[in-house]
C-alpha positions as CSV (number, residue, x, y, z in Angstrom):
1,X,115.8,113.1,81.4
2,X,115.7,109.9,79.2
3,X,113.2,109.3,76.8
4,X,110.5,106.8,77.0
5,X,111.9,103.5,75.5
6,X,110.9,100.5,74.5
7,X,111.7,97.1,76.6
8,X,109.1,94.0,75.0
9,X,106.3,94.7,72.2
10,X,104.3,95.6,75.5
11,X,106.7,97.3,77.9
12,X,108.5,100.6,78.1
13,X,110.4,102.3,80.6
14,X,111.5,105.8,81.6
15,X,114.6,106.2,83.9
16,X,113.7,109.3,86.3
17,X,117.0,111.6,87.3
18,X,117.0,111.0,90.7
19,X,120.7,108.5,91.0
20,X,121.8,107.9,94.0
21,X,123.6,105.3,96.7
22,X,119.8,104.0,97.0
23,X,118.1,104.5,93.3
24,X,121.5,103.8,91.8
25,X,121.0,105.8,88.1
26,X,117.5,106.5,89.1
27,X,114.1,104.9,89.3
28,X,112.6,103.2,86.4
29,X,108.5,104.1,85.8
30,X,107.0,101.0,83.3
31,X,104.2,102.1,80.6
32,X,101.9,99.0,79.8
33,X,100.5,98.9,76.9
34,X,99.0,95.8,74.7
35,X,100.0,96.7,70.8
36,X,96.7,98.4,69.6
37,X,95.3,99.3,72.7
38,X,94.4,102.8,73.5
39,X,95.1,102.7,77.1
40,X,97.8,102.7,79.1
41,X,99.2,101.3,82.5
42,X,102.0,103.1,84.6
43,X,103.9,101.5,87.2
44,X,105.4,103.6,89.8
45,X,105.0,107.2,88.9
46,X,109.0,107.9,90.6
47,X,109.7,110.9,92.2
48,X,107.8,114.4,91.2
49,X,110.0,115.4,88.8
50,X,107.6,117.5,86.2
51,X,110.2,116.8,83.1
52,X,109.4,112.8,84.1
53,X,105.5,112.9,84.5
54,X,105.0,114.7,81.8
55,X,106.5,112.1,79.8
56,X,104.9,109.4,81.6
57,X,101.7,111.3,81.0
58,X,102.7,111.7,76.9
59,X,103.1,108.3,76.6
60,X,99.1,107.9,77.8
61,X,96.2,107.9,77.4
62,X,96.7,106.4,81.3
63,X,93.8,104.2,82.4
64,X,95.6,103.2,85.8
65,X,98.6,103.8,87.4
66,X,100.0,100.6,90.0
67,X,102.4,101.1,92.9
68,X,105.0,98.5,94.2
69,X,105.9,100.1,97.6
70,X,105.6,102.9,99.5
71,X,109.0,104.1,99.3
72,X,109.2,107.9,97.8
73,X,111.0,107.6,94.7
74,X,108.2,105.4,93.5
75,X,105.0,107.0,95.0
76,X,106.0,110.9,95.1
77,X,104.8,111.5,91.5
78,X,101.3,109.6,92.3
79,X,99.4,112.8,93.0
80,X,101.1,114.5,90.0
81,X,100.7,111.9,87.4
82,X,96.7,111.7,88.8
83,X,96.7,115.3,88.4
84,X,97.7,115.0,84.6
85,X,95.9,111.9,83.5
86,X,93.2,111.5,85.7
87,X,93.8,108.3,86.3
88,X,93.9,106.2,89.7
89,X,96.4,105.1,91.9
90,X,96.8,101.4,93.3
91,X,98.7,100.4,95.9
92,X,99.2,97.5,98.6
93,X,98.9,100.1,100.9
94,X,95.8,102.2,101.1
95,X,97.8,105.2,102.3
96,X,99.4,105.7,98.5
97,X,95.9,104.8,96.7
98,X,94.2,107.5,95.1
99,X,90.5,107.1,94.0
100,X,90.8,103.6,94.0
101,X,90.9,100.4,96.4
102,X,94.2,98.7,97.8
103,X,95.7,95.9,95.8
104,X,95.2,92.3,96.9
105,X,97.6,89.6,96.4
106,X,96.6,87.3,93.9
107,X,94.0,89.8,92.2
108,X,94.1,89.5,88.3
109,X,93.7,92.9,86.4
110,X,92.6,93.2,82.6
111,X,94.3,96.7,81.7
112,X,95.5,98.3,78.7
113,X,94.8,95.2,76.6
114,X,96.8,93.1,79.5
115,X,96.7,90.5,82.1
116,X,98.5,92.0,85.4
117,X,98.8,89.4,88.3
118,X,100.0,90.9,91.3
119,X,102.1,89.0,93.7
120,X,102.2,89.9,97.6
121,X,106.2,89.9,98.1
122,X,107.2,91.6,101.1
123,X,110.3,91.6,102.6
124,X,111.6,94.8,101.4
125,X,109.1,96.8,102.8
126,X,105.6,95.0,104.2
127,X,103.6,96.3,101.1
128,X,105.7,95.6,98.6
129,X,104.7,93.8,95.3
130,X,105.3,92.8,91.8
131,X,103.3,92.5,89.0
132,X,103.1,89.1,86.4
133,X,102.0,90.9,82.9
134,X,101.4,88.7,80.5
135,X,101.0,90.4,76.8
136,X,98.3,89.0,74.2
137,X,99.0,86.1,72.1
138,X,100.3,87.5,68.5
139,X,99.7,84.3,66.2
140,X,103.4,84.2,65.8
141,X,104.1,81.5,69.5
142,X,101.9,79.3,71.0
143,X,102.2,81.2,74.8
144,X,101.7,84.4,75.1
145,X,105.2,86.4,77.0
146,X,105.3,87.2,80.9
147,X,107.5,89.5,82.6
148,X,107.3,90.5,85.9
149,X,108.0,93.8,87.6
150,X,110.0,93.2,90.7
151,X,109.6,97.0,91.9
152,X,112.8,96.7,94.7
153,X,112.1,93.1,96.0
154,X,114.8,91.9,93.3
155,X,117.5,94.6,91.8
156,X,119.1,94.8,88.0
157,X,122.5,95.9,90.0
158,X,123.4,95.1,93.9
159,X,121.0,93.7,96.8
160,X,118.2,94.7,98.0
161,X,117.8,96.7,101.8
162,X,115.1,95.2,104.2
163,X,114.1,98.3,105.1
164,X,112.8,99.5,108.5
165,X,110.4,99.9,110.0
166,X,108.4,96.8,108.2
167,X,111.0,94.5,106.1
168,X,111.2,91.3,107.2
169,X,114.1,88.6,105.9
170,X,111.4,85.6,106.8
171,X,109.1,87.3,104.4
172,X,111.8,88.1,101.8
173,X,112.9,84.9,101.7
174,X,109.4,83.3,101.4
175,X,109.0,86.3,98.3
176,X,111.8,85.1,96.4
177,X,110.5,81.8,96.6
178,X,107.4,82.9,94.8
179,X,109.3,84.8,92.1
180,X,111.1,82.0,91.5
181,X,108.1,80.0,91.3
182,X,106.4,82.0,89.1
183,X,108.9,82.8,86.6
184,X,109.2,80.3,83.9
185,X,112.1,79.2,81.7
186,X,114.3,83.1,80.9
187,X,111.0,85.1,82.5
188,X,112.4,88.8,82.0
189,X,112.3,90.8,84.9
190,X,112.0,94.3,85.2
191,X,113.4,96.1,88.4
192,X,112.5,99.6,89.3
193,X,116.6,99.8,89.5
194,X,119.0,98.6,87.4
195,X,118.8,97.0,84.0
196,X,116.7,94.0,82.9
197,X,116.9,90.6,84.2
198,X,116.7,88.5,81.0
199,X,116.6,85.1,83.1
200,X,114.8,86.3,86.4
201,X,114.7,82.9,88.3
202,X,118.7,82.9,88.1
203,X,118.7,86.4,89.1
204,X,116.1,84.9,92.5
205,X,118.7,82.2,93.2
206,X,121.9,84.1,93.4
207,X,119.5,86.6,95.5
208,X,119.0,83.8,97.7
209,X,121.9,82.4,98.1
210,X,123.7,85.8,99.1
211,X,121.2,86.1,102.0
212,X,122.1,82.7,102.9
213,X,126.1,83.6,103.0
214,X,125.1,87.2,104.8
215,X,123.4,85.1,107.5
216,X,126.8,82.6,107.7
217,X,128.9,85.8,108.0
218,X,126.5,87.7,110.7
219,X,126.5,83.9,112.6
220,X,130.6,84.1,112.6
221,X,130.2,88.2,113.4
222,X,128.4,86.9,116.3
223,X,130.3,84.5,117.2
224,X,133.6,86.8,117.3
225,X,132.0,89.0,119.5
226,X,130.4,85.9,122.5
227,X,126.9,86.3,121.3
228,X,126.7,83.5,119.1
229,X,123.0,82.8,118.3
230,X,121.9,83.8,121.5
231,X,120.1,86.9,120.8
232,X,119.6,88.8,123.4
233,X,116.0,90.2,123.8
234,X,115.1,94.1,123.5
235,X,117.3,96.7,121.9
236,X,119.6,95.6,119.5
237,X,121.3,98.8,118.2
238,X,124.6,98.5,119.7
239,X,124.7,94.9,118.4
240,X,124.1,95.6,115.2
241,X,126.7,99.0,114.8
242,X,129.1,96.1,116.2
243,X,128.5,93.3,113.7
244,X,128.1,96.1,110.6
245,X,131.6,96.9,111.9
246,X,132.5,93.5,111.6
247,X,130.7,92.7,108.3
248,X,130.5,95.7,106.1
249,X,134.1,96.8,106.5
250,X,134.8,96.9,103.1
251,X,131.4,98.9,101.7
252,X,131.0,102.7,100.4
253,X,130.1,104.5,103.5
254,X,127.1,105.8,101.9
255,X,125.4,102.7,101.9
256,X,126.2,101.4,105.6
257,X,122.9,103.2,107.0
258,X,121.1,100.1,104.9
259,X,123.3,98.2,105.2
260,X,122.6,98.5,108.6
261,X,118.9,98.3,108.1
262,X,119.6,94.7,106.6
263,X,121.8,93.2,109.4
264,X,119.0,94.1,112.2
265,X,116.6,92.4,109.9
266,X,118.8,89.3,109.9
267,X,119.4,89.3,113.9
268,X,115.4,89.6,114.3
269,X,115.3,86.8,111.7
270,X,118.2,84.7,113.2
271,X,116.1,85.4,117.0
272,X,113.4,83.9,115.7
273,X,111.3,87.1,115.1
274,X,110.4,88.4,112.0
């Protein structure tokens, strides 16, 4: 297990052991904290690993602990880290909320001596979010720093799946415009995978425009096999195993069940659906 380590005079992150095709060396949990304050804010407890809550919960005292999707290797350790802390548990969806209400998009929260924006960005799964800290002014600069937590909506390493049963391109696409909206001149992001973005609305565009070429390739797929854009209506397994085929051919196994999950996203999106 890796210790808890410092990322921006208000940030730090623990890595959970839990690497994979999926969580690539593991999730990342983020503890907020405002130099001088006697709170803290965890985001995304990670799997429930005891080794990795009970660092989390070290690193306390933890007022509130924020969610940025329902996915297990950010919300199994909810109940744990509640159990340790007392603390409550936001989330987007009221399913991973424990003792406390869902979070709405574009609700401000004063925490652990910070200002937390959360930003609605689905796509990745329909609840998923990220969160716009900004850290107190220190005297020293004239604006007080942002980062934002991109939870999976935008990866340190790789792409990001749009994951059944609720991802959506349309809505991805729509999410990254917000990031990049939102992040300023090199705004830092923080992805629950992978290392830091040190210029996050760079990291947005090259997101964007590799959805854009997926979505030339899956047209030319398409076209290869008669369908064209002509989506049929209904069922559209066998479609997609055939243009994963004629897509992916070059991937790690392992990670054609999402890629797979991301070319039926893009054939609802290309139909006109979601």
């Amino acid at each position: 297990m890796g210790r808890v380590r410092t990322v921006t005079p208000f940030v730090s992150v623990q890595r959970a052991e839990n690497p994979g095709p999926m969580t690539l060396d593991g999730t990342r949990s983020y503890v907020l904290r405002a130099p001088g304050s006697e709170s803290s804010v965890v985001v995304d407890p990670g799997p429930d690993l005891g080794p990795h809550l009970d660092a989390l919960a070290a690193a306390g005292p933890v007022e509130l602990v924020l969610i940025t999707h329902r996915h297990a290797d950010h919300t199994a350790g909810s109940a744990g880290l509640r159990h340790r802390t007392g603390a409550p548990v936001r989330a987007m969806d009221p399913a991973h909320c424990l003792g406390a209400e869902p979070l709405r998009g574009g609700e401000l929260i004063r925490a652990a001596g910070l200002r937390i924006e959360v930003l609605a960005t689905p796509g990745h799964t329909g609840d998923s979010v990220s969160f716009a800290v900004t850290g107190p002014t220190n005297g020293l600069t004239p604006f007080p720093e942002t980062v934002v937590l991109t939870g999976d909506t935008v990866l340190g390493k790789g792409t990001t799946v749009i994951a059944e049963p609720d991802g959506s391109l349309g809505a991805y696409l729509e999410s990254l415009d917000l990031l990049e909206s939102v992040a300023g001149e090199s705004t830092t992001g923080l992805p629950a995978h992978g290392d830091p973005l040190p210029d996050l609305a760079a990291a947005v565009r090259l997101y964007r425009a590799h959805r854009i070429d997926r979505l030339e390739q899956i047209r030319k797929a398409l076209k290869h096999l008669g369908t064209d854009d002509a989506i049929p209506d209904g069922d559209l397994s066998t479609l997609t195993d055939d243009v994963v085929r004629a897509v992916y051919d070059d991937v790690d196994p392992s990670v054609l069940p999402a890629a797979r999950q991301s070319v039926l996203a893009q054939l609802r999106y290309l139909r006109g659906g979601l």
